[in-house]
Every structure is written in structure tokens, then in C-alpha cells.
PyMOL commands that place a pseudoatom at each C-alpha (Angstrom):
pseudoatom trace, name=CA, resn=UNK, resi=1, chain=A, elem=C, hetatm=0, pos=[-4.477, 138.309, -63.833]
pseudoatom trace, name=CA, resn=UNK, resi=2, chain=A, elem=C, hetatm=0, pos=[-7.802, 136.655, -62.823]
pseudoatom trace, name=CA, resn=UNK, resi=3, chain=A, elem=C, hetatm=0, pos=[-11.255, 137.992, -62.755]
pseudoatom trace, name=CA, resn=UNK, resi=4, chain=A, elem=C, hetatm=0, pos=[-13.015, 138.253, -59.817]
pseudoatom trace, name=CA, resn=UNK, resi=5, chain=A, elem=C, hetatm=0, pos=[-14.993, 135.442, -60.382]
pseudoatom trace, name=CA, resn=UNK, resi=6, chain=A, elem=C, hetatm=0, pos=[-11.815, 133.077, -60.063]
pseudoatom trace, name=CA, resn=UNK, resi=7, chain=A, elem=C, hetatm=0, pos=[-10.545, 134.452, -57.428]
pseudoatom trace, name=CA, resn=UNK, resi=8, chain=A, elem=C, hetatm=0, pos=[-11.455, 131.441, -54.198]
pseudoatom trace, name=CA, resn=UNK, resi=9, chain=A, elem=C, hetatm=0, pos=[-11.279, 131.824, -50.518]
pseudoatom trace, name=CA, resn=UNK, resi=10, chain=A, elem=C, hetatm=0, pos=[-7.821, 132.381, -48.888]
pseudoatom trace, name=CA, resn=UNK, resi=11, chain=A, elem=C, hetatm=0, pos=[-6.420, 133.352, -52.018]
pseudoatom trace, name=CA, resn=UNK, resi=12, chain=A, elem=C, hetatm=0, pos=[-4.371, 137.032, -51.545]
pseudoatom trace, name=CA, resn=UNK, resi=13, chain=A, elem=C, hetatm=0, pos=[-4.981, 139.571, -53.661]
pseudoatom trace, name=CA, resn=UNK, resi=14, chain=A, elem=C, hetatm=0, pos=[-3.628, 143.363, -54.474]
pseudoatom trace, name=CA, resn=UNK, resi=15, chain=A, elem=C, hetatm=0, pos=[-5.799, 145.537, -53.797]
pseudoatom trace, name=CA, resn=UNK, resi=16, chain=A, elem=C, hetatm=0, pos=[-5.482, 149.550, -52.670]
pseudoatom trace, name=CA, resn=UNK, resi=17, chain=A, elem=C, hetatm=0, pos=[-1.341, 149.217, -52.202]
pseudoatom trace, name=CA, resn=UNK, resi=18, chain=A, elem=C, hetatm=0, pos=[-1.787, 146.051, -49.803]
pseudoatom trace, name=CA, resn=UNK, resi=19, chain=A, elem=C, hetatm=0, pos=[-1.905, 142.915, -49.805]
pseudoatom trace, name=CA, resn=UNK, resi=20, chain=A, elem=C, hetatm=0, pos=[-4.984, 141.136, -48.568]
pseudoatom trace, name=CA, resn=UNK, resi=21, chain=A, elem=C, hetatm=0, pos=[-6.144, 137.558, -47.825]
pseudoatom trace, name=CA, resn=UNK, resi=22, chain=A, elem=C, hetatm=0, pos=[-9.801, 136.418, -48.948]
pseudoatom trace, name=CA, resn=UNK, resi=23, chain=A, elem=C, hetatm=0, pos=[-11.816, 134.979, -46.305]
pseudoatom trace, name=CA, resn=UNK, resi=24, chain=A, elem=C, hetatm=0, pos=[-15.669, 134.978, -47.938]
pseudoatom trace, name=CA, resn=UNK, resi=25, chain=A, elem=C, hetatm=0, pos=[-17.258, 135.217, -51.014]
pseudoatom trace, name=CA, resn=UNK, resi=26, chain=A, elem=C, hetatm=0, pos=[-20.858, 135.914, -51.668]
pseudoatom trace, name=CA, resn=UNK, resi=27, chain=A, elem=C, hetatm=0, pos=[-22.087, 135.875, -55.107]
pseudoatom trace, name=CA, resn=UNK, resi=28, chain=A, elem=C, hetatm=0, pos=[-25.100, 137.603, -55.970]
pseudoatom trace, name=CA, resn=UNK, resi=29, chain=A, elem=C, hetatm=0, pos=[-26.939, 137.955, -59.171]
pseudoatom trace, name=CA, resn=UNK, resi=30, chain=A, elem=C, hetatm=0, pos=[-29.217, 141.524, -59.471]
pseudoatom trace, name=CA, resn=UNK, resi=31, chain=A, elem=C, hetatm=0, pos=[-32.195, 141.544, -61.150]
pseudoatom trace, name=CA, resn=UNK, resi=32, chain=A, elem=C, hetatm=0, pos=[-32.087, 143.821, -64.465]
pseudoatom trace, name=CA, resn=UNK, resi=33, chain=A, elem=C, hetatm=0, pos=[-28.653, 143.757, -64.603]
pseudoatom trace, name=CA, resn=UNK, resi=34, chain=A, elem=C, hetatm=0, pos=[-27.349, 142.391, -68.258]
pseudoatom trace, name=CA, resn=UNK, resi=35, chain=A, elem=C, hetatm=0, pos=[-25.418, 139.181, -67.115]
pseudoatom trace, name=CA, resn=UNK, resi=36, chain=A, elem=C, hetatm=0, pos=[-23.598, 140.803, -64.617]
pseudoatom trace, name=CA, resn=UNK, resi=37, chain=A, elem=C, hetatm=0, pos=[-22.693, 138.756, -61.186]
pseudoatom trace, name=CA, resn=UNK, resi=38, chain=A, elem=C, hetatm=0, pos=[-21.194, 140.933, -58.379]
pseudoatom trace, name=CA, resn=UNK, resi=39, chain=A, elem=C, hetatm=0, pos=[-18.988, 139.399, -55.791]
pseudoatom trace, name=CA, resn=UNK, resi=40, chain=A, elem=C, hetatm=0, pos=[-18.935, 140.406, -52.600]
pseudoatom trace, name=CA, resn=UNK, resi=41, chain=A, elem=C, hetatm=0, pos=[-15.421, 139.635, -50.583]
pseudoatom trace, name=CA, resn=UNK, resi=42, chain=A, elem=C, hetatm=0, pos=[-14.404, 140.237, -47.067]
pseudoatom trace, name=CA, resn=UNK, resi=43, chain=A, elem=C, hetatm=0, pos=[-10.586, 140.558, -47.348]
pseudoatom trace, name=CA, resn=UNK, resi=44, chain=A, elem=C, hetatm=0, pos=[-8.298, 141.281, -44.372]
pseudoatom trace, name=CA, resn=UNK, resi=45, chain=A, elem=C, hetatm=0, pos=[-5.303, 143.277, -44.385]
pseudoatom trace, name=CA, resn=UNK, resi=46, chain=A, elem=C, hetatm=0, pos=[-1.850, 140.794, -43.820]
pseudoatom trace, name=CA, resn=UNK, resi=47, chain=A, elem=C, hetatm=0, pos=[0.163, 142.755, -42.045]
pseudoatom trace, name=CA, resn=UNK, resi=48, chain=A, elem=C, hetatm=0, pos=[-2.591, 145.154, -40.299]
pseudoatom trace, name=CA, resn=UNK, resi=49, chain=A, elem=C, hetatm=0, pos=[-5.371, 142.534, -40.232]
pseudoatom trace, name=CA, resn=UNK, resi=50, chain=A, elem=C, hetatm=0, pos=[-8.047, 145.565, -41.284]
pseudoatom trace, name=CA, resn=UNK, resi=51, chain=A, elem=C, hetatm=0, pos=[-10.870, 143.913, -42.483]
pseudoatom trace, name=CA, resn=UNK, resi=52, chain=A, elem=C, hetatm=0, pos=[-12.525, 145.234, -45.672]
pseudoatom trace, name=CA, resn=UNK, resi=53, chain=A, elem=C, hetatm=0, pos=[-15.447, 144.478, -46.872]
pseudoatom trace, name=CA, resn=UNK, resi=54, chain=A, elem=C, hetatm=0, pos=[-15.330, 145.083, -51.180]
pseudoatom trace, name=CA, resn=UNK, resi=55, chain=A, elem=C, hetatm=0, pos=[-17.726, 144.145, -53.776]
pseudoatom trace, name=CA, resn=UNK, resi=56, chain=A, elem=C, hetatm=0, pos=[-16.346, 143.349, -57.351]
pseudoatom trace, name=CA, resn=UNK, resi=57, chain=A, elem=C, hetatm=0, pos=[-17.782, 143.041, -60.626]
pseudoatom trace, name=CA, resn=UNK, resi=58, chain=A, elem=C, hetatm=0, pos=[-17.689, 139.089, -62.140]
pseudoatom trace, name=CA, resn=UNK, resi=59, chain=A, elem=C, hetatm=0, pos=[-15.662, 140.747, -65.049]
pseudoatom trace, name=CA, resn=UNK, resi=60, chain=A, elem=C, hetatm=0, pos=[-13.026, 142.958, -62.858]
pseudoatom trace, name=CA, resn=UNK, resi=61, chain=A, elem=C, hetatm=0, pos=[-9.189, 142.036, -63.160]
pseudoatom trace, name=CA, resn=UNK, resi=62, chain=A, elem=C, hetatm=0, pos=[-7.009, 141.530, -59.888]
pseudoatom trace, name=CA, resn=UNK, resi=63, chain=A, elem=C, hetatm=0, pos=[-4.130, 140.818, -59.098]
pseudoatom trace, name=CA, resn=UNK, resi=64, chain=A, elem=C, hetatm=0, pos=[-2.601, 137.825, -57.292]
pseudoatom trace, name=CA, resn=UNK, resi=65, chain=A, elem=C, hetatm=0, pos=[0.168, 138.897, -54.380]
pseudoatom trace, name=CA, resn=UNK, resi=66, chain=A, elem=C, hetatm=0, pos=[3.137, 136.545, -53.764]
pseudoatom trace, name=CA, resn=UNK, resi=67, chain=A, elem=C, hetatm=0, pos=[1.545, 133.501, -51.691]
pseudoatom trace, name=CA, resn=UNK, resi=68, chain=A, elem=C, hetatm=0, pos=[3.224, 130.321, -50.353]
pseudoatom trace, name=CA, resn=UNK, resi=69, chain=A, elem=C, hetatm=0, pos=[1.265, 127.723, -48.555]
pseudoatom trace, name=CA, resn=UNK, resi=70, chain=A, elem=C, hetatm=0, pos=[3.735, 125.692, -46.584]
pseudoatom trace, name=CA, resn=UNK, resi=71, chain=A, elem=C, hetatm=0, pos=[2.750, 121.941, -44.905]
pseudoatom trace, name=CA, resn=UNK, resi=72, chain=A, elem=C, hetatm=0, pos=[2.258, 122.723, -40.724]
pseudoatom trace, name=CA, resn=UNK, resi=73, chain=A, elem=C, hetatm=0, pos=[0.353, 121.081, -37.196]
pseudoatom trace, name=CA, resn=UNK, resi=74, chain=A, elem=C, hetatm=0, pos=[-0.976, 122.601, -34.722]
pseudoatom trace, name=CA, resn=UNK, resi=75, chain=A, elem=C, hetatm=0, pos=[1.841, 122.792, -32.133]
pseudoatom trace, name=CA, resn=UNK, resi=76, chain=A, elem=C, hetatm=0, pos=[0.083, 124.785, -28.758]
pseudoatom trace, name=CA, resn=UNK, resi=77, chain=A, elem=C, hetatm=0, pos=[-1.691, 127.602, -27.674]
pseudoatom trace, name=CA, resn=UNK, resi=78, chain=A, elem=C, hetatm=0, pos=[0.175, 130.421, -26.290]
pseudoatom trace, name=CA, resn=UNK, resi=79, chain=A, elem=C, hetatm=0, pos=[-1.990, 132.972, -24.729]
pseudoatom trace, name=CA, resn=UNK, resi=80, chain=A, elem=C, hetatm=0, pos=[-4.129, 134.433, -27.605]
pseudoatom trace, name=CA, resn=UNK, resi=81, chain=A, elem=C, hetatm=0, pos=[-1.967, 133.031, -29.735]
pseudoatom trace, name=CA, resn=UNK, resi=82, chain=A, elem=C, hetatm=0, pos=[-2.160, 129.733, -31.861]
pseudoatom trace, name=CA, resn=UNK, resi=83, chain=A, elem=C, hetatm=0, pos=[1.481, 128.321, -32.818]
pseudoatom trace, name=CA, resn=UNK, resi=84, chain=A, elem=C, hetatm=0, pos=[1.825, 126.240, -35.768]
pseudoatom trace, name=CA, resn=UNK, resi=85, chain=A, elem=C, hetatm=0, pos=[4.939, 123.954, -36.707]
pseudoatom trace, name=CA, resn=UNK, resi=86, chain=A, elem=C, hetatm=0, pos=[6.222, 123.713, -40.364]
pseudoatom trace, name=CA, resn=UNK, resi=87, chain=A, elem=C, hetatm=0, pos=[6.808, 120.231, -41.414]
pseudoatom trace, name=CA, resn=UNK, resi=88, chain=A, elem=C, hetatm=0, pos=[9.665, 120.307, -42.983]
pseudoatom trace, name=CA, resn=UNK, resi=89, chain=A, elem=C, hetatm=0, pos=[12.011, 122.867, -41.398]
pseudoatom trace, name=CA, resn=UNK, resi=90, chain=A, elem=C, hetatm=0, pos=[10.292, 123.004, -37.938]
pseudoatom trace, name=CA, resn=UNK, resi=91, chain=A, elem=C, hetatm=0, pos=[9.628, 126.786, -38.212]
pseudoatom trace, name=CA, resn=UNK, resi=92, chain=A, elem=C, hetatm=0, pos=[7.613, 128.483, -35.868]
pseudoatom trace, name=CA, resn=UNK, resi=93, chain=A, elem=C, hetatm=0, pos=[4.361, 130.202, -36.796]
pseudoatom trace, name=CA, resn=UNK, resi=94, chain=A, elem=C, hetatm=0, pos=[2.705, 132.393, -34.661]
pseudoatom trace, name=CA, resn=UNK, resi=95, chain=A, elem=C, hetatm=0, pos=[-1.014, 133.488, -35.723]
pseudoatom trace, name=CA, resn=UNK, resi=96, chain=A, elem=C, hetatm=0, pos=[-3.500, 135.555, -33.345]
pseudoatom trace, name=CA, resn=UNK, resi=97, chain=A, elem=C, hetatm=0, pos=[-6.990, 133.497, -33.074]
pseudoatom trace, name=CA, resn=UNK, resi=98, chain=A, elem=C, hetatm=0, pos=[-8.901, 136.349, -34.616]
pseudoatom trace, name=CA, resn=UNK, resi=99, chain=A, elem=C, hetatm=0, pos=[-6.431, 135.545, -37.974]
pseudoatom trace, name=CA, resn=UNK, resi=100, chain=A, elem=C, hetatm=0, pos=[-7.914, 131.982, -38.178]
pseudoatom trace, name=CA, resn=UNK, resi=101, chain=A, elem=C, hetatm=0, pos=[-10.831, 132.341, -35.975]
pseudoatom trace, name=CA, resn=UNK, resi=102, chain=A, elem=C, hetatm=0, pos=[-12.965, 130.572, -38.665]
pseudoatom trace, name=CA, resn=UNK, resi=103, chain=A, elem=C, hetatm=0, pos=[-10.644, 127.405, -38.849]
pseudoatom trace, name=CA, resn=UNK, resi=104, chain=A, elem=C, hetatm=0, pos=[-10.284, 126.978, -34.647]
pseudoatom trace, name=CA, resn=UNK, resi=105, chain=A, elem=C, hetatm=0, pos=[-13.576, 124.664, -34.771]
pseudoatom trace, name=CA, resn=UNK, resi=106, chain=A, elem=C, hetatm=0, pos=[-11.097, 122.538, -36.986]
pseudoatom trace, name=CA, resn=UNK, resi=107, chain=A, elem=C, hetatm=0, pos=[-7.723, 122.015, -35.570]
pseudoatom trace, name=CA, resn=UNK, resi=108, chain=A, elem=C, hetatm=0, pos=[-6.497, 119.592, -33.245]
pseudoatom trace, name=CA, resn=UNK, resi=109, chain=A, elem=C, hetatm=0, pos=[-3.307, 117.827, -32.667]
pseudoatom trace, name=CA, resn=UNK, resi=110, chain=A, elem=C, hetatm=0, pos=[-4.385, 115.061, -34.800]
pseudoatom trace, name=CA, resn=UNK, resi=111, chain=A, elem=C, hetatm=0, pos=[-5.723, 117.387, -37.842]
pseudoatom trace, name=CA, resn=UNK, resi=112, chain=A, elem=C, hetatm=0, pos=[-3.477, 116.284, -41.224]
pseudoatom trace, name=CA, resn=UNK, resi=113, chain=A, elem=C, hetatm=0, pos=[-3.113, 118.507, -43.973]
pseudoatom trace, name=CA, resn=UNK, resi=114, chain=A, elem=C, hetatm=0, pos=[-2.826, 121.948, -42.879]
pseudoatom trace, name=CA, resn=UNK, resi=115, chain=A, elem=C, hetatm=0, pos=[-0.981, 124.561, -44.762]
pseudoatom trace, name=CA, resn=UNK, resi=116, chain=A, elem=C, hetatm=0, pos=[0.267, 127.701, -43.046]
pseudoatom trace, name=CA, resn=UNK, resi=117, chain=A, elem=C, hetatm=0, pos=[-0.240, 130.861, -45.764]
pseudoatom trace, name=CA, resn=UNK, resi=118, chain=A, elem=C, hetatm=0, pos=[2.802, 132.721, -46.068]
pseudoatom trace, name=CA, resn=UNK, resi=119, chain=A, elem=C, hetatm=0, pos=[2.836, 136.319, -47.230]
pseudoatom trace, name=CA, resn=UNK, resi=120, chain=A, elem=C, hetatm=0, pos=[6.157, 138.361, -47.816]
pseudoatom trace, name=CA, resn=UNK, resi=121, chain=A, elem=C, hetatm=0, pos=[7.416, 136.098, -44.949]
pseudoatom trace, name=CA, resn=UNK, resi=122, chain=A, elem=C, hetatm=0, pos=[4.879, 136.370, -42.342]
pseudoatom trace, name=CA, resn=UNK, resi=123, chain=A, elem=C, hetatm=0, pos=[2.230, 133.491, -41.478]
pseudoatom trace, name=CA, resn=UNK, resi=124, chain=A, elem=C, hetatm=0, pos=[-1.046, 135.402, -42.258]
pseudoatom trace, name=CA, resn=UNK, resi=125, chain=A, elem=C, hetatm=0, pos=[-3.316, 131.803, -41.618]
pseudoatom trace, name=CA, resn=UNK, resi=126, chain=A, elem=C, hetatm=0, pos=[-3.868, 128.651, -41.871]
pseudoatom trace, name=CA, resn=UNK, resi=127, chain=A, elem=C, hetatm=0, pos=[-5.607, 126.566, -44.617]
pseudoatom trace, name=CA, resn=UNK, resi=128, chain=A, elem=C, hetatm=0, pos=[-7.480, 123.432, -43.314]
pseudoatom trace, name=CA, resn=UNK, resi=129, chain=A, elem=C, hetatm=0, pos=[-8.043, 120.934, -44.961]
pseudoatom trace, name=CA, resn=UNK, resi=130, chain=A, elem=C, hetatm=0, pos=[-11.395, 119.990, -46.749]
pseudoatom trace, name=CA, resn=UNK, resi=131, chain=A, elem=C, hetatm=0, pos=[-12.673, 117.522, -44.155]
pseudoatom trace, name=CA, resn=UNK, resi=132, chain=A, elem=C, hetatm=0, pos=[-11.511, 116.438, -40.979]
pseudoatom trace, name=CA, resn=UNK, resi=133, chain=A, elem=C, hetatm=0, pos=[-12.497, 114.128, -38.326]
pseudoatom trace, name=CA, resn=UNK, resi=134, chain=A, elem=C, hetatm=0, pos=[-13.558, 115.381, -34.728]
pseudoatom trace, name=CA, resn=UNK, resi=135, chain=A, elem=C, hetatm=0, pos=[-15.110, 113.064, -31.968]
pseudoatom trace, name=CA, resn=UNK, resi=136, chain=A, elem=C, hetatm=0, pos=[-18.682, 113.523, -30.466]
pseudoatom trace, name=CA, resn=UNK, resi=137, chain=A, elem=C, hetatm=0, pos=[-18.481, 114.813, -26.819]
pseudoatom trace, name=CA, resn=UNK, resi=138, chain=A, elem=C, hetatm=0, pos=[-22.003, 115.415, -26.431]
pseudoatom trace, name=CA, resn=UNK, resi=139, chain=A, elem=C, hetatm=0, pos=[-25.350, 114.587, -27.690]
pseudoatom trace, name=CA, resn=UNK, resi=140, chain=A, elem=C, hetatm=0, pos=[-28.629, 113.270, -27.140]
pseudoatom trace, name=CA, resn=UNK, resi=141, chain=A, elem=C, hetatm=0, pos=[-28.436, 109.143, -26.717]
pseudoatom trace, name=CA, resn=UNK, resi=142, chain=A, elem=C, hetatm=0, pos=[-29.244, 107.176, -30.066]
pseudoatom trace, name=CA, resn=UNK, resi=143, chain=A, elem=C, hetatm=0, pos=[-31.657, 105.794, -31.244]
pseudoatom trace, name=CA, resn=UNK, resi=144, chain=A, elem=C, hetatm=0, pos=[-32.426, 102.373, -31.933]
pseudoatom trace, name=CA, resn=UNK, resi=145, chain=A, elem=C, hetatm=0, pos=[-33.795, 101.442, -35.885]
pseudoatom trace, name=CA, resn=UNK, resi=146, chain=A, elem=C, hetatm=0, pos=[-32.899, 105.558, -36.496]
pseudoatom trace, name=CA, resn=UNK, resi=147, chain=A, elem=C, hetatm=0, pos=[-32.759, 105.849, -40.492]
pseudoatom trace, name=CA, resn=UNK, resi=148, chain=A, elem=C, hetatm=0, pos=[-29.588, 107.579, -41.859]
pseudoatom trace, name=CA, resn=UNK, resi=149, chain=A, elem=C, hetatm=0, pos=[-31.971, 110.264, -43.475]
pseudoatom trace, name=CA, resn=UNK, resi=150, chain=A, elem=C, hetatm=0, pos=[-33.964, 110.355, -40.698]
pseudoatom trace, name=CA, resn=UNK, resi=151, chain=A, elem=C, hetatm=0, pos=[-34.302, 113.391, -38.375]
pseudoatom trace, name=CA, resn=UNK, resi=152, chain=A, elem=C, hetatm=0, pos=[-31.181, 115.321, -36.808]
pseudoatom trace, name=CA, resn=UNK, resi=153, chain=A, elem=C, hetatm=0, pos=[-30.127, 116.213, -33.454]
pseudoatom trace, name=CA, resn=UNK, resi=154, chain=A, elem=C, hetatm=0, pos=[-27.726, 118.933, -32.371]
pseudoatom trace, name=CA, resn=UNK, resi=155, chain=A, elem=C, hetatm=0, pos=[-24.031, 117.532, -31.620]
pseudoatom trace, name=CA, resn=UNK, resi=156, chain=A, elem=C, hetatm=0, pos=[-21.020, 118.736, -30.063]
pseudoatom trace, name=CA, resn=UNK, resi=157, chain=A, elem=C, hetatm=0, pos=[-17.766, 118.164, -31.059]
pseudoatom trace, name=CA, resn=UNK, resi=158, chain=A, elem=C, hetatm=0, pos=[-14.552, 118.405, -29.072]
pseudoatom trace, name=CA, resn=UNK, resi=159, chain=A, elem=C, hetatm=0, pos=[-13.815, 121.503, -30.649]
pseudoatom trace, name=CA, resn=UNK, resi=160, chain=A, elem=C, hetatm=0, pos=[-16.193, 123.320, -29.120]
pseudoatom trace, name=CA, resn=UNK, resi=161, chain=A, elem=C, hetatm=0, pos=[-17.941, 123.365, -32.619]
pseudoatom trace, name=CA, resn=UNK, resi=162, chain=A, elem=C, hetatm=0, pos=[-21.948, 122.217, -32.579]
pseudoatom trace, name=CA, resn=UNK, resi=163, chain=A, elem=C, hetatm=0, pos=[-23.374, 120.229, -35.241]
pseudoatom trace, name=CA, resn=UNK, resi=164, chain=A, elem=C, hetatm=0, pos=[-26.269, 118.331, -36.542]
pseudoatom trace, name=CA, resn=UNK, resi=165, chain=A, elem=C, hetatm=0, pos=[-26.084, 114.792, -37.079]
pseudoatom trace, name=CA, resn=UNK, resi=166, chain=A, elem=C, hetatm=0, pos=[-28.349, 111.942, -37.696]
pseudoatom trace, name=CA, resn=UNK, resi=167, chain=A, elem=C, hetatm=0, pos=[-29.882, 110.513, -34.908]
pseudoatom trace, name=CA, resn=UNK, resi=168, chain=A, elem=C, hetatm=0, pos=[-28.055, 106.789, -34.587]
pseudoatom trace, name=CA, resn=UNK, resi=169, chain=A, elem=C, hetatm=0, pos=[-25.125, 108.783, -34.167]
pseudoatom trace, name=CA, resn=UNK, resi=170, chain=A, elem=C, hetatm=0, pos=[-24.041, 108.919, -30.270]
pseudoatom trace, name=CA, resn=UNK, resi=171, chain=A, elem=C, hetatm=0, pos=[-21.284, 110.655, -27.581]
pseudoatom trace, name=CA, resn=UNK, resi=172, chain=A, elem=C, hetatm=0, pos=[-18.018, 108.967, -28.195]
pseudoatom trace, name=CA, resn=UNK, resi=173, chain=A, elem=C, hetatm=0, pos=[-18.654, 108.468, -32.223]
pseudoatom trace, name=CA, resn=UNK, resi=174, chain=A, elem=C, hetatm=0, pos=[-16.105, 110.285, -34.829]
pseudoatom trace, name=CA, resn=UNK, resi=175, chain=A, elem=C, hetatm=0, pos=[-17.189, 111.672, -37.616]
pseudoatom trace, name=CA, resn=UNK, resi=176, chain=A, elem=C, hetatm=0, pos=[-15.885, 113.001, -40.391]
pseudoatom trace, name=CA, resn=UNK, resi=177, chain=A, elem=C, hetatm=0, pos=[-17.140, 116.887, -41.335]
pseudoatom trace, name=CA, resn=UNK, resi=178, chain=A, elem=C, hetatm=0, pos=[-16.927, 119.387, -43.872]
pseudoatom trace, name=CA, resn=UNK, resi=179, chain=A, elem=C, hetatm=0, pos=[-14.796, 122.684, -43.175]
pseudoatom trace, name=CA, resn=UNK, resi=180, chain=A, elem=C, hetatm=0, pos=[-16.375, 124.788, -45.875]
pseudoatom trace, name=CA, resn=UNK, resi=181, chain=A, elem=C, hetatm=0, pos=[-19.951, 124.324, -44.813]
pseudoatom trace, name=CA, resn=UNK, resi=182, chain=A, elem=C, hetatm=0, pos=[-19.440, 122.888, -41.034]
pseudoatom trace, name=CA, resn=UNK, resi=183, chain=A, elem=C, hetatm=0, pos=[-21.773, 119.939, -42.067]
pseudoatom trace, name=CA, resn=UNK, resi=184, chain=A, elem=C, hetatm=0, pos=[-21.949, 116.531, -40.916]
pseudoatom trace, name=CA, resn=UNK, resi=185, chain=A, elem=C, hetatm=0, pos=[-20.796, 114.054, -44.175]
pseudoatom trace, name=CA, resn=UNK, resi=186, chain=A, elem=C, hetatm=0, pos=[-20.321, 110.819, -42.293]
pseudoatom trace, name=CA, resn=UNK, resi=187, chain=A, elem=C, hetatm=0, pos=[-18.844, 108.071, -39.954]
pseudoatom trace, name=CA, resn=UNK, resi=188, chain=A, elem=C, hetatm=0, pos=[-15.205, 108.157, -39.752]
for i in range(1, 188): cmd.bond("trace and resi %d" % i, "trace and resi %d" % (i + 1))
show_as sticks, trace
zoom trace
């Protein structure tokens, strides 16, 4: 049984006679408080998709539900509906955009390294990887002798998703950026 402060994002947990999936983590550190960090998680329901949001003491035990992550790509889009493909048996996962509404900005056809989470048999989201790489559709022209640390300008990707990036960068570039923190990290 981990503590609280183990416990990472889209990890499930037990938790009031359900299982739940972890989708955020804030830590927070009061003042006058004897050591003690508090962690504040936003957990959804798996099988209603209730969100709660709980905060736990750094030193409270949970426990860890039954989780398999399972290799899958981005298949289509069905209506509301985003439908993955397992990579090794070819099973069909169906998962409502509001279930992985923070990893849309990141999939595409061509994303590698997605894992559909599996709870008690039922695809409760997706895990993307740690970087991927989208292409620029949009953004102001470049500019000539720009720095690399220079100043930024706003960029959007052809997810929809809008970004800073340095300013050599221009439309038609791909770049490689960072899921957790939807940052720009580089060239691809």
C-alpha cells in the first residue's frame, strides 16, 4: 500500500467502495504545519466517470485497484466517441472525449506509445506518451538571426492545441512537445 505521496497521475486507486483513476495532483505545503504536505487529487469515478475532488495527507495509505495498461493507436472518431485499437489482439476500445479530454491535444494517427488503461475490463483512458511530435499549422513567419532563447510567439499545432515556441520556428515545422506540461522542448 502506498502513501499518498507515491501515488502519480493515472494511477487507480480505492477509494469510498470504487475504483477511481488519478488525473491531477497538486501538492501544497501549509505554513505551521509540522512537515506535513497535503495532496490534493482530482480522481474520476471508472465506471460512473464522477469526478471527485479529495485532498490527502503526504503520510495517508491507499490502496492500488487492479490496473492494466495495454499497447493501443488511435483508430477514429465515432461521434463523441474516440476508438482506440489494441496492438496486439486488435481489440476495440471505446472512450468518451470527456474520459481523455486532457490527452486529445496529443493523439494523432501517427502518435507511438499509447497505452489504453484497463480497469476490471473496461478502457477507462488512455496514457500518452511523454513527448510527442505535432506539426506547426499556424504561426507568425520567422525570423531571420532569431536566438533559440530569444523571445516566443504563440503557435498552433494540428491538434488544435496552441503553444509557444521560439521565434525561428515557422508554419510547416514539427516539433517535438511535452504532454505533462504542454511545452515546447524542441525540433523534431
Amino acid at each position: 500500500m502506498p502513501k499518498a505521496s507515491e501515488i502519480k497521475k493515472n494511477q487507480a486507486i480505492e477509494f469510498n467502495n470504487g475504483v477511481y483513476i488519478v488525473k491531477d495532483i497538486e501538492r501544497s505545503v501549509p505554513q505551521g504545519r509540522a512537515g506535513g504536505s497535503l495532496y490534493r487529487m482530482r480522481i474520476y469515478d471508472v465506471v460512473t466517470g464522477q469526478k471527485v475532488d479529495h485532498t490527502f495527507k503526504d503520510s495517508d495509505m491507499l490502496n492500488m485497484a487492479d490496473l492494466i495498461r495495454r499497447p493501443a493507436m488511435f483508430s477514429y472518431i465515432d461521434g463523441d466517441e474516440y476508438v482506440f485499437m489494441d496492438n496486439e489482439d486488435y481489440t476495440p476500445y471505446n472512450l468518451n472525449s470527456e474520459q481523455i479530454e486532457g490527452q486529445i491535444p496529443f493523439i494523432t494517427e501517427s502518435t507511438e506509445g499509447m497505452y489504453a488503461i484497463i480497469v476490471d475490463g473496461n478502457a477507462v483512458g488512455i496514457d500518452v506518451p511523454p513527448s510527442v511530435e505535432l506539426d506547426i499549422v499556424e504561426t507568425d513567419p520567422s525570423i531571420k538571426g532569431a536566438s533559440a532563447t530569444s523571445r516566443t510567439k504563440p503557435a498552433t499545432l494540428s491538434t488544435g492545441l496552441v503553444i509557444q515556441v521560439p521565434e525561428y520556428i515557422s508554419s510547416g515545422d514539427r516539433v517535438k512537445v511535452n504532454t505533462e506540461d504542454k511545452k515546447f522542448m524542441s525540433r523534431a
